[in-house]
C-alpha positions in Angstrom: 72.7 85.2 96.0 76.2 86.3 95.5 77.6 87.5 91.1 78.3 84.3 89.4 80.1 85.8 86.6 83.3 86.0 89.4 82.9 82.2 89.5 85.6 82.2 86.5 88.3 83.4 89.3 88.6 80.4 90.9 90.1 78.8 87.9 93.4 81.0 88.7 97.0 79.9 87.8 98.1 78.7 91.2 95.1 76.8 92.0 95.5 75.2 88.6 99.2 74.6 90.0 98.4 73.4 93.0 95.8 70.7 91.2 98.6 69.7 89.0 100.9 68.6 91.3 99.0 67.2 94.0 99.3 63.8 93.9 102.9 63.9 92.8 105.9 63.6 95.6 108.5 66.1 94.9 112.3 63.9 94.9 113.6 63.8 98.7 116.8 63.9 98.0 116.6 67.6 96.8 115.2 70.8 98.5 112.4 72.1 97.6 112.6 75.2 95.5 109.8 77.4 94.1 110.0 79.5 91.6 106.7 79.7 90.9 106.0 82.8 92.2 107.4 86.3 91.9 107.9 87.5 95.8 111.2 90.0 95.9 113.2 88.0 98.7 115.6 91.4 98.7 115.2 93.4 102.2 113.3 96.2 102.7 115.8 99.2 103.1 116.0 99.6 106.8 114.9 103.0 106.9 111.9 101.9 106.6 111.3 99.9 109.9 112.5 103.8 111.6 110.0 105.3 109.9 107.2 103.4 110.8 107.9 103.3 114.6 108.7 107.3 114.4 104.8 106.8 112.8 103.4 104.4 115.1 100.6 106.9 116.7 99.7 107.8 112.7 97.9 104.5 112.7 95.5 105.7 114.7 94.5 108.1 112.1 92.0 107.9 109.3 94.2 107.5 106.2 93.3 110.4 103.5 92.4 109.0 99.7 94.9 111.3 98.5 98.7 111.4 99.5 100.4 113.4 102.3 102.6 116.3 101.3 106.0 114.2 102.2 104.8 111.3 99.6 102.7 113.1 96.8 106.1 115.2 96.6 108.1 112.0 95.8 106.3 110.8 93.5 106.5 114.0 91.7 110.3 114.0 91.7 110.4 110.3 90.8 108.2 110.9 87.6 110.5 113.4 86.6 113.4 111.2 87.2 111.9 108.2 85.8 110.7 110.0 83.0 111.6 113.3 82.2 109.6 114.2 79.5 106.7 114.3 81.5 107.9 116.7 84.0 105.2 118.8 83.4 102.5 116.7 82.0 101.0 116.0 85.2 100.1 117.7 88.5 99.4 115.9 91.8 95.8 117.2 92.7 94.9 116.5 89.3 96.5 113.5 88.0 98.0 111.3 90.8 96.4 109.2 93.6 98.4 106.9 96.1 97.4 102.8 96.0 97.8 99.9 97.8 99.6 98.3 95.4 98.5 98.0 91.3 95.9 94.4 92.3 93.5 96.7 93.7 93.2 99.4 90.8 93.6 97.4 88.4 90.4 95.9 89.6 88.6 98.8 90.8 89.4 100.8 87.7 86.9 98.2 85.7 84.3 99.8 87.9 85.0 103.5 86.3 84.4 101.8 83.0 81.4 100.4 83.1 78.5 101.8 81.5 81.0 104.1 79.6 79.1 102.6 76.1 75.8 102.1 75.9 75.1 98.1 74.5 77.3 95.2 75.3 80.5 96.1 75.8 84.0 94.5 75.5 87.2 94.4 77.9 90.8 94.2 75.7 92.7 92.0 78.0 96.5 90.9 77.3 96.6 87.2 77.1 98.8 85.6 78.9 97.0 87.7 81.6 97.1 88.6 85.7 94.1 88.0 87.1 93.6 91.7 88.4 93.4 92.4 84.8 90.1 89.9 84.1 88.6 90.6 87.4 88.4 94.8 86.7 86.8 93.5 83.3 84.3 91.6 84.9 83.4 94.8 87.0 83.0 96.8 84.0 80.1 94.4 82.8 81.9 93.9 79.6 82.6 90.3 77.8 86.5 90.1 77.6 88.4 90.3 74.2 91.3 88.4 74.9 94.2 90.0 72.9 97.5 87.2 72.2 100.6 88.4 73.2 103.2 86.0 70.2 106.6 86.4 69.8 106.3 87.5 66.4 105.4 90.9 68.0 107.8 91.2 70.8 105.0 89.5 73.3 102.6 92.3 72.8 99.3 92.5 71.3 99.1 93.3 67.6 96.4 96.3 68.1 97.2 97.2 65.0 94.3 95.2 63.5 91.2 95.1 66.1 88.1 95.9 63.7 86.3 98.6 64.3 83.0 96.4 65.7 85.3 95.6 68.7 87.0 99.0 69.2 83.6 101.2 68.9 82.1 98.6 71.8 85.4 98.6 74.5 85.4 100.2 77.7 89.0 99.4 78.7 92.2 97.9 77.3 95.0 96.3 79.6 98.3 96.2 78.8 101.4 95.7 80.1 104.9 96.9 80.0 107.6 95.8 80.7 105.4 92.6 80.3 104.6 89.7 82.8 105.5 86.9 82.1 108.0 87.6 79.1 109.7 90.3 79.9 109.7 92.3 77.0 109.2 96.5 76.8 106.8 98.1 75.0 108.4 100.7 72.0 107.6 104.7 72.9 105.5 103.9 68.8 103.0 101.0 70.4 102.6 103.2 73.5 102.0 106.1 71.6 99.4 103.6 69.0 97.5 102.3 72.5 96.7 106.0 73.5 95.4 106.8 70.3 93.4 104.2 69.9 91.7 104.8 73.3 91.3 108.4 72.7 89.6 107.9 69.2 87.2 105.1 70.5 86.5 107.0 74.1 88.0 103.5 76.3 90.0 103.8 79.4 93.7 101.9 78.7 95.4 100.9 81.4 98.7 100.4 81.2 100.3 98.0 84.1 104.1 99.5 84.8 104.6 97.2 87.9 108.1 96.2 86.6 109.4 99.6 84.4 112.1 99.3 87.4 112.9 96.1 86.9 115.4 96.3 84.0 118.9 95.4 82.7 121.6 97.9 83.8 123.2 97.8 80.7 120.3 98.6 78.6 118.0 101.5 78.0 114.8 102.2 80.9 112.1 100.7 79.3 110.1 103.7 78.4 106.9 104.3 79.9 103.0 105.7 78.6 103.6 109.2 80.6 106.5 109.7 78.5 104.7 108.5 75.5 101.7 111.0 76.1 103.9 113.6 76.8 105.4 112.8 73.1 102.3 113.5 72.0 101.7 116.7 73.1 97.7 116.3 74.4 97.6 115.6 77.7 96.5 112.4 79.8 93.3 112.0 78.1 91.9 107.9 77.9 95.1 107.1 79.9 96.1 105.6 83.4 98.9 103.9 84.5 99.6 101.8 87.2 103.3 101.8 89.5 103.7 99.8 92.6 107.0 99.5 95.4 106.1 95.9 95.2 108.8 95.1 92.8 110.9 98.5 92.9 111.8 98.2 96.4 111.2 94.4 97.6 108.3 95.6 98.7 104.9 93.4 98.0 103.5 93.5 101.5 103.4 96.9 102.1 101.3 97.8 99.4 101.8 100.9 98.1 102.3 103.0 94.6 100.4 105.2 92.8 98.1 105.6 89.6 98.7 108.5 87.3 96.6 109.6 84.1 93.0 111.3 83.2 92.3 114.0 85.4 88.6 112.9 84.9 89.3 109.0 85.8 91.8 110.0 88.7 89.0 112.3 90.2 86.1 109.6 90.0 88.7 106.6 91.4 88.9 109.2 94.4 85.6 109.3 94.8 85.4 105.6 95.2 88.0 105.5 97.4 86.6 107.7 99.7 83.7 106.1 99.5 84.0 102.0 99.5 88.0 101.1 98.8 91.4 100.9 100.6 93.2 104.5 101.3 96.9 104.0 101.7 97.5 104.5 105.3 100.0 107.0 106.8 102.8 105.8 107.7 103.0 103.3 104.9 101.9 106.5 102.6 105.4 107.7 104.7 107.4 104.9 103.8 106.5 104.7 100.1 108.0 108.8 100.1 111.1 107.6 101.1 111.3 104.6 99.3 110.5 106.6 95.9 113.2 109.5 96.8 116.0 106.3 97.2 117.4 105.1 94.4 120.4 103.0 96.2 118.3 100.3 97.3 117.1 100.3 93.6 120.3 100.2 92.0 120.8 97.3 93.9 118.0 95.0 93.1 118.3 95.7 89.5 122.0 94.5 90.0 120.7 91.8 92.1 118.6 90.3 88.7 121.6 91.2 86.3 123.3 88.5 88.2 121.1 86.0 88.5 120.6 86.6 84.6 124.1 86.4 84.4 124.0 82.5 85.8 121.1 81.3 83.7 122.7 82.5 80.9 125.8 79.9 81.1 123.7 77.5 82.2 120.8 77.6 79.5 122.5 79.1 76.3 123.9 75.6 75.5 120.5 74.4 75.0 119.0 77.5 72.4 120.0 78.4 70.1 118.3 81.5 70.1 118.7 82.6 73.7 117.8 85.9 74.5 118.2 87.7 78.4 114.6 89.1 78.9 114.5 92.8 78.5 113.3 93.8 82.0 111.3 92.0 85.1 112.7 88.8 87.5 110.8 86.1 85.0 112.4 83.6 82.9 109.9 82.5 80.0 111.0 79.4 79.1 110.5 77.4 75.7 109.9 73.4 76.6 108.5 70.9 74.5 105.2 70.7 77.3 104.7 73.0 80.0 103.0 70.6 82.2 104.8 67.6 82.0 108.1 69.3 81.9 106.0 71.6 85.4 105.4 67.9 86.6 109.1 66.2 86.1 110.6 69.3 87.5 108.3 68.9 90.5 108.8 65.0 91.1 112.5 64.4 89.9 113.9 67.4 90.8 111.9 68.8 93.8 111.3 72.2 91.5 108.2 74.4 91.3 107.9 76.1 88.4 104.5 77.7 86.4 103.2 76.2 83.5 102.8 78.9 80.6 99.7 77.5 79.7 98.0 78.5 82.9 98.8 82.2 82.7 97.0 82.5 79.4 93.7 81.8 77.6 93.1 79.4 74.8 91.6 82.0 71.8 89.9 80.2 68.6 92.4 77.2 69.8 95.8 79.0 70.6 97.0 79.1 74.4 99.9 81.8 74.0 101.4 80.7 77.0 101.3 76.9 76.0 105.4 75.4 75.7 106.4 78.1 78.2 107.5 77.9 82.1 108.1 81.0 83.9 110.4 80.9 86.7 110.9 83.4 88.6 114.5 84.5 89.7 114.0 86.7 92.7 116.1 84.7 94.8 119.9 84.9 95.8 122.6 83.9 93.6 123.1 80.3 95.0 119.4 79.1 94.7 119.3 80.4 91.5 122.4 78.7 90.1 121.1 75.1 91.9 117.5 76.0 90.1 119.8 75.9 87.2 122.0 72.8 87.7 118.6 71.2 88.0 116.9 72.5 85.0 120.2 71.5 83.0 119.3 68.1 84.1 116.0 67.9 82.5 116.8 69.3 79.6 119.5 66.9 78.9 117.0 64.6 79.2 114.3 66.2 77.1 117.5 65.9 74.8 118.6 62.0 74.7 
């Protein structure tokens, strides 16, 4: 009666969390804290409440499947802030569509792929993965190649070395950068590698950019697959990327952002859009133009991480040796001994809720990439994050003696 192959979505990372620690009491003598999840807890500029009362009647309106004037002129402006070199790669009739938020194309874009190839087709999916990524491959009809993301390459696939069987039968490749759960940015090279791979074996890549605003202050902006298209020098062809306000402006209800690439994929996600998805309503669609055009509020949230880095860093560097700040994002991928008894100690001695690595990845001919690992996220102010700390300092100098 109903697709079975979606079946494989219920084994998702919280519900694998929630299993876990079920019949284990967290410790009442300490609040609960989870950091399991990464929810901005930074407000929403307050502009944003004006502008949606000045909009209230708009609701009553039929929300267009492309964006307004006010917002499709922001994005413009932010693409050529963000990333200059692109300035005139792109135009917004052609290449640009407003979203609720990257979940939902990320998803729907799976759709556009299928039946690209004729034969059984494969989905190149980053593992560690987000589950938008393996639902859209399961709506292109393909079997997913699950590519590890190791440390011995930065946290990124190797796609250096996929064999030509597998390349000639994908439909779509997901990546991400700057990369959840680790942190780490893609080089301007392996963007520029990903595109030509896609264009030489005809597959859609996606490339997730949900946190390319999420970076350290006192490094460079990670850079991004416009700017690595634009490097070289033949369009948008193969490519579409994916940027929400979720993480930018503390924003993850709203849902909004937009998709840029392939003037061919942007016009058929319209299409569908129009036809059986989610337009981006209008005065959310009003919001979002602000919220692009601000970069105050922006500024401030990646200030906001750079001191909550700041705190783990004392607290943690004791401990490795190696210990290195992630490059952008709010996650701390951490090494432990076991990811879910250390998930399950955390939880019962210290009142702690954290993810296990293991259940953000896929075990490939025996190798879970995100097996040893926690992410925690550090969204939250400075005080929670330096008693998350204190706590974790306790169980690792227990893991120790």
């Amino acid at each position: 009666m109903v697709n079975p192959e979606y079946n494989v979505l219920k084994d998702w990372m919280f519900g694998k969390l929630t299993s876990l620690l079920e019949n284990i009491p967290p410790n009442p003598e300490y609040s609960i804290l989870k950091m399991s999840l990464g929810e901005p807890t930074l407000n929403i500029p307050n502009f944003a409440k004006i502008i949606l009362e000045e909009n209230f009647n708009e609701w009553g309106k039929y929300p267009p499947s492309i964006a307004i004037p006010s917002l499709g002129s922001s994005i413009i402006r932010y693409i050529e802030r963000r990333y200059p070199s692109a300035k005139n790669l792109l135009t917004l009739d052609k290449n640009i569509v407003p979203v609720p938020g990257t979940r939902e194309p990320l998803h729907l874009v799976g759709l556009l792929a299928k039946n690209l190839k004729a034969g059984k087709t494969k989905a190149l999916v980053t593992n560690p993965f987000y589950h938008a990524w393996r639902a859209g491959s399961i709506s292109s009809g393909s079997d997913i190649y699950w590519l590890n993301a190791l440390p011995d390459n930065n946290y990124f696939p190797d796609i250096s070395n996929l064999s030509e069987n597998t390349l000639n039968s994908s439909v779509i490749m997901y990546i991400c950068s700057p990369s959840n759960p680790h942190g780490s940015v893609a080089s301007l090279d392996y963007l520029k590698d990903a595109i030509l791979l896609a264009r030489k074996y005809n597959f859609i890549l996606a490339v997730d950019e949900c946190y390319c605003d999420i970076f350290r202050m006192n490094r460079p902006k990670p850079p991004g697959a416009l700017e690595a298209a634009a490097s070289l020098g033949k369009g948008l062809d193969n490519l579409l990327v994916f940027n929400s306000l979720s993480k930018r402006s503390n924003a993850s209800g709203m849902r909004a952002g937009f998709i840029a690439g392939d003037e061919n994929v942007i016009d058929s996600y319209k299409l569908l859009v129009s036809n059986g998805a989610s337009p981006v309503p209008i005065p959310i669609q009003k919001v979002a133009a602000y919220l692009y055009d601000d970069e105050e509020h922006h500024e401030k949230a990646c200030i906001h991480y750079d001191q909550n880095f700041s705190i783990i860093e004392k607290y943690l560097k004791p401990f490795y040796k190696d210990f290195k700040l992630p490059d952008a994002g709010f996650f701390l991928w951490l090494k432990v001994k076991d990811d879910k008894q250390a998930a399950k100690i955390l939880w019962n001695k210290y009142s702690l809720r954290v993810m296990p690595g293991s259940f953000m990845g896929k075990n490939v001919d025996g190798l879970n990439p995100g097996i040893g690992f926690l992410r925690i996220s550090v969204v939250d102010s400075q005080d929670v994050i330096e008693e998350t700390m204190k706590r974790l300092q306790l169980f690792l100098k227990s893991e120790i003696t």
